[in-house]
N, C-alpha and C positions, 0 to 999 in steps of 0.2 A: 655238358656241364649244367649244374643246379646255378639260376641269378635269380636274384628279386630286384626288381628295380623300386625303390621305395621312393613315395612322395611324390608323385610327378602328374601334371596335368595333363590327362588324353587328349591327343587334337587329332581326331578322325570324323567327321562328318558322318559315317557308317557303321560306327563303332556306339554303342548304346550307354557308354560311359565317356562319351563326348563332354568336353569341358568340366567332368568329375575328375578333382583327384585321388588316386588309388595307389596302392601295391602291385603289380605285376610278379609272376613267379614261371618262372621259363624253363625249359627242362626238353632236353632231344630238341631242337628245332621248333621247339609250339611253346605258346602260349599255356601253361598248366593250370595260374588259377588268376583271377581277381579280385581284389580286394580293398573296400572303402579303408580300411582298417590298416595298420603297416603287419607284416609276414613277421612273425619272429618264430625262433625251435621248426626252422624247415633244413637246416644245415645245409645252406645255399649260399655262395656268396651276396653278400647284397653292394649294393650301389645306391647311394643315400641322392635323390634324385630332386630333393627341395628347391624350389623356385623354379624346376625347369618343366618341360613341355616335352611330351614323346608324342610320335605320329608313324605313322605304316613308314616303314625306309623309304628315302627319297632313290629319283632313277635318274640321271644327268643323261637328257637327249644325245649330247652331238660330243666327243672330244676325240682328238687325233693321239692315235697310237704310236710309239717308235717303236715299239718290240714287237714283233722280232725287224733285224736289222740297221736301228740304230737305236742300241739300247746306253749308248752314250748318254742321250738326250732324254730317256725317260726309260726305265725296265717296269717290267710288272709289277715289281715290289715296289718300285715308288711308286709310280702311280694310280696303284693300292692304297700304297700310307695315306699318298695325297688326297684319295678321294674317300677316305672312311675322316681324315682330318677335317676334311668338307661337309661329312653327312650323309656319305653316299652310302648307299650299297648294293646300286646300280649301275654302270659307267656303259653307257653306246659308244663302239668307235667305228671309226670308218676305217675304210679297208686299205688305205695308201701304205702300208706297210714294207716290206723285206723280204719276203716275198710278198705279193698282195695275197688277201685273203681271198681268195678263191675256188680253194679246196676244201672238202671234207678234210683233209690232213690240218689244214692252215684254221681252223675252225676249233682241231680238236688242240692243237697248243694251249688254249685260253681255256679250254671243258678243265686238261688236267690241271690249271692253275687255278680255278673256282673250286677245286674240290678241297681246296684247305685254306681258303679264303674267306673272309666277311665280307668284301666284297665281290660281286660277280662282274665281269668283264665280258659283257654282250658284245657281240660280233656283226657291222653290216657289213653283207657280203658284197661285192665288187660286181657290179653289171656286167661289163664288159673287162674282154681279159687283160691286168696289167694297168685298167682304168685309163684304157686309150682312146675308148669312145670307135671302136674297128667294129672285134666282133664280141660276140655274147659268152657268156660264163656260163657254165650247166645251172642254171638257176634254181631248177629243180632239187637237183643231189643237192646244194646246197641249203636251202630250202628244209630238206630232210636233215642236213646235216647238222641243222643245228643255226641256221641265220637268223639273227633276228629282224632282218629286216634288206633293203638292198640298195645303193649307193653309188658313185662313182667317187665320193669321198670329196676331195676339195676341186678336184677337176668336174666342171659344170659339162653336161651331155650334152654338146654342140650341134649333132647329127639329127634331125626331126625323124627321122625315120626308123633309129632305132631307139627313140626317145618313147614314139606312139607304141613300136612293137614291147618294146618294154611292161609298158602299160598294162597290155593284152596279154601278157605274159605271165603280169606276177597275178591279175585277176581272179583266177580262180585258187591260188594258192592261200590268199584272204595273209596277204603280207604287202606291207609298203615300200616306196619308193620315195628313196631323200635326196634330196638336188639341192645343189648350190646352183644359186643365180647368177650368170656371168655372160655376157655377150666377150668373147675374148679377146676381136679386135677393138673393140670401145676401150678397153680397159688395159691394152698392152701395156706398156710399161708408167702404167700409171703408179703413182706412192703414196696417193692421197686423195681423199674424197676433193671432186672437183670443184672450186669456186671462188671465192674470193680469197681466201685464205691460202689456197696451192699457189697463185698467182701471187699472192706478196713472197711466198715463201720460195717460188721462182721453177717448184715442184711438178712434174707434170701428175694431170690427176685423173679420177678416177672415174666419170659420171655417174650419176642416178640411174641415169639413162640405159645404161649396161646392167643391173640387174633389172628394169623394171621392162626391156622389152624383153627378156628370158623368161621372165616369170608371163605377159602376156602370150608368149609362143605355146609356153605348157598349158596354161591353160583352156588354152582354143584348144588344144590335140588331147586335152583330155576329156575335154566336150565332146572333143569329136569320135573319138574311140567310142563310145558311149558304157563306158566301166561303171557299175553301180555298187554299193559297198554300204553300210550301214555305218563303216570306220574306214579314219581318211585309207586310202591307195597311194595319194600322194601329198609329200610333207617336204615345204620350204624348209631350209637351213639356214638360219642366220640371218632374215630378210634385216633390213636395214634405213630403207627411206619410206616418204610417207607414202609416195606412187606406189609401191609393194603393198602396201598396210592395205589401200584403199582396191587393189586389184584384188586381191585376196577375199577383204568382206565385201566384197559384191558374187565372188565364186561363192561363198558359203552362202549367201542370199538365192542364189539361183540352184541350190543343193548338193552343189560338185561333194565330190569325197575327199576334199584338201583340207590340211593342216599346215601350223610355223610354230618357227620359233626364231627366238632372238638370244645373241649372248648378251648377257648379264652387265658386261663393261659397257656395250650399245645404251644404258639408260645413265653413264654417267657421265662421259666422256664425249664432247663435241671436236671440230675437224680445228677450233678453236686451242687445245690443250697443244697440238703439235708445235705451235710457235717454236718453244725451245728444242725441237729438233731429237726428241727423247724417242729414241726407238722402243722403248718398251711399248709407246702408245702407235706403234705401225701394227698393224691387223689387218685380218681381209675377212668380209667386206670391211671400210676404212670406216673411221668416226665423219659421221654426217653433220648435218647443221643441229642446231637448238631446233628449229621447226621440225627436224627427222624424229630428234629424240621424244618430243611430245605427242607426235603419229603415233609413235612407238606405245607409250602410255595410255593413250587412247584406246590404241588396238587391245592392249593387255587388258584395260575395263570392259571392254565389251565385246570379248570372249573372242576375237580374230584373230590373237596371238594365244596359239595352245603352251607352249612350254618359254619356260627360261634355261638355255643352257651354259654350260662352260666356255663351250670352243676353246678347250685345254689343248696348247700349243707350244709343248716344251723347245727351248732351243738355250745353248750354249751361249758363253762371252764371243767366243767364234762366229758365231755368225750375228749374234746382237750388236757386238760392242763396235761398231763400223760410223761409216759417213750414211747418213737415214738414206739414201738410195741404194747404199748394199748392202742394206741390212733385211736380213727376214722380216718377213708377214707373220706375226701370231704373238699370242699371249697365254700365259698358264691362265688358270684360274675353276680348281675346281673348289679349292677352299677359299673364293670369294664369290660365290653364287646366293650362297645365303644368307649374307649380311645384304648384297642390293636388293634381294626380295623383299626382303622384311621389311627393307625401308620405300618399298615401293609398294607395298600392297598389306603389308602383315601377315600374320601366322595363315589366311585365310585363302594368301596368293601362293604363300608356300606350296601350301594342300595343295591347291589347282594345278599349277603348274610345274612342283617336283614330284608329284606323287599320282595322283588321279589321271590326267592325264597324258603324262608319259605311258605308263600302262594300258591305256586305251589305245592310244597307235600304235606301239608295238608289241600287243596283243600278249603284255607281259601278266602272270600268275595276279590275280584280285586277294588282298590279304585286306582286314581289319582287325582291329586291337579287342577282339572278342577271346575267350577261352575256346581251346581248341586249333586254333588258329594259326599258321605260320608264326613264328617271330622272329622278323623283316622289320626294325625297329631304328628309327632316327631318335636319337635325346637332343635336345639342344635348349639354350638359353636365351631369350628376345632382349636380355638387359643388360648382359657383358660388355662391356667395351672394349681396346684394347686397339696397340698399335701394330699394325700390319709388316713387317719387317721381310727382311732375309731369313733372317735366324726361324720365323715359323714355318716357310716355305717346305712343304714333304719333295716335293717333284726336285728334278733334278735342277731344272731350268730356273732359274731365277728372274724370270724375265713377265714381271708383272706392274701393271700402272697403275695396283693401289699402293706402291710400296710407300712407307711414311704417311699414312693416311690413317686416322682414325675410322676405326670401324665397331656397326653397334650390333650384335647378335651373333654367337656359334654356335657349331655343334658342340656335344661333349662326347657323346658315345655312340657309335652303331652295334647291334646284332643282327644276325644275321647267320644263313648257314651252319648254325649252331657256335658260330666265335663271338667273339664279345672284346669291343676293342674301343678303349679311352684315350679320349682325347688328354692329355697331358701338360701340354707344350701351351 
């Protein structure tokens, strides 16, 4: 298809029309022309793009897939809608899947659904088989098959042994490794980050201390392997306390090849909001203290925390709508990433953290807002307002703790793949 995106401010850092506003005219998959001036007599459709801001398509790090298998809770199609409604036109999932992803076959389900998609649904593939933490996945064939990367997904790689093999494994394939942090007996049947507040609430909780000696363990035996890499090899998932923030940038100080990230709801939401017992705000890792959240903020200023992600975690009335101990761990949220960015960092933390480097650790395609160029395109707005509801929700799951909350910045439109898909709603 022929599009013009008219009116709209460049936000690429790479892009030589950086903070100019232009015309864009798109055509097969590229970028065709640019222009200070608006496109008219091109017989293209246009998209009247005034007040708002384009930038290279954003990539969301980390979110949890139900399809295949329990496509109850989230199918491709939504969580498509969801995450182009969000800005995406990247989405990483982990492999905990219906079957797990494992295979060249389980790999290529997501290839034939990208091929008529604005969004792409990148695939980490499963370490070990089943994500038992036993034995290993052909790492290779999958590798070849198309992984963007490799995971145990939500279950944390308990084993030191096939933790360091691992290591050595993906080394020369020049692909990463994403871990969750979890010590699992620390944290058995915890529902809540540990401390004062589990303790009035009468909750057993969660410690610090369970991801932060996890993350100390990887890090010794990543030392110790002596893997070198130019780009992380291995990448935190969702760190959470300040003890992680601060183990983290002292490995980057010492020049390990690590990277994190954090979910997005982690910068709003302290272990404080559970008081009334709202299962939408149960997640794993748990909301920490106000002192975790400002580690957090810290890390994000000075470059320790590489990505903001979703940790998009669709789940039904059926397992939300319970007594907060038997209720699921997780929260949607790929269409609220971008509103806490921008109000943590601006259009500046966007770029860094949805776009730049997401692509640098998962060694995904380099595009900028030049002629010639892919067009892999985020629209979105920094001055919208707008109340957060049910009724916007694309995902299946309804099960979000902005809901009733004013919120300031959206996307409007992604391209992508050659589709072109607006935001509406």
């Amino acid at each position: 298809m022929k599009l013009v995106i008219q009116n709209v401010k460049v936000a690429d850092k790479n892009s030589s029309f950086n903070g100019k506003t232009v015309s864009l005219q798109t055509e097969g998959g590229k970028i065709t022309r640019i222009s200070g001036t608006p496109l008219t007599g091109t017989d293209s459709e246009v998209f009247d793009a005034a007040g708002m801001h384009v930038s290279p398509g954003w990539a969301d790090g980390g979110a949890h897939l139900k399809d295949p298998g329990y496509e109850w809770l989230d199918d491709l199609a939504s969580l498509s809608d969801a995450a182009a409604h969000g800005g995406f036109t990247k989405v990483l999932g982990f492999p905990n899947t219906q079957p797990v992803v494992q295979s060249k076959e389980a790999i290529s389900y997501f290839t034939r659904f990208n091929t008529g998609s604005a969004v792409q649904l990148l695939n980490l593939a499963a370490v070990t088989r089943n994500c038992k933490g036993e034995d290993f996945t052909d790492m290779i064939d999958l590798k070849t098959g198309g992984a963007a990367g490799f995971s145990d997904g939500r279950e944390a790689i308990q084993n030191s042994d096939i933790f360091l093999k691992t290591l050595q494994y993906l080394e020369p394939l020049d692909t990463v490794l994403v871990v969750k942090s979890e010590d699992r007996y620390l944290s058995m049947y915890g529902q809540m980050h540990e401390g004062v507040t589990s303790t009035l609430l009468g909750l057993k909780g969660i410690p610090s201390a369970g991801e932060e000696l996890m993350i100390m363990r990887n890090l010794k035996l990543l030392e110790y392997s002596g893997v070198k890499s130019e780009r992380p090899v291995l990448h935190f998932s969702t760190i959470s306390t300040r003890g992680a923030v601060e183990l983290i940038r002292e490995a980057k100080q010492k020049g390990l090849p690590v990277s994190c990230d954090i979910a997005a709801h982690h910068l709003v939401f302290t272990e404080e909001d559970l008081m009334g017992f709202d299962t939408n705000l149960k997640v794993y890792p748990p909301f920490r203290s106000a002192d975790d959240i400002e580690a957090l903020k810290e890390g994000l200023k000075d470059g320790t925390i590489d990505m903001i992600v979703s940790d998009h975690n669709s789940w039904d009335e059926e397992h939300k709508t319970l007594e907060f101990d038997a209720a699921e761990f997780g929260a949607t949220g790929l269409q609220t990433v971008f509103p806490v960015v921008l109000e943590y960092g601006g259009v500046e933390a966007v770029l860094e953290k949805l776009v730049y480097n997401p692509r640098k650790i998962f060694r995904l395609p380099v595009t900028r807002i030049e002629e010639g160029h892919a067009a892999d395109l985020t629209v979105f707005s920094t001055e919208e307002r707008y109340l957060f509801s049910e009724s916007l929700i694309r995902s299946k799951g309804k099960n979000s703790p902005f809901l009733g909350r004013e919120l300031k910045g959206r996307a409007k439109a992604i391209l992508n793949n050659g589709f072109f898909k607006v935001n509406h709603s």
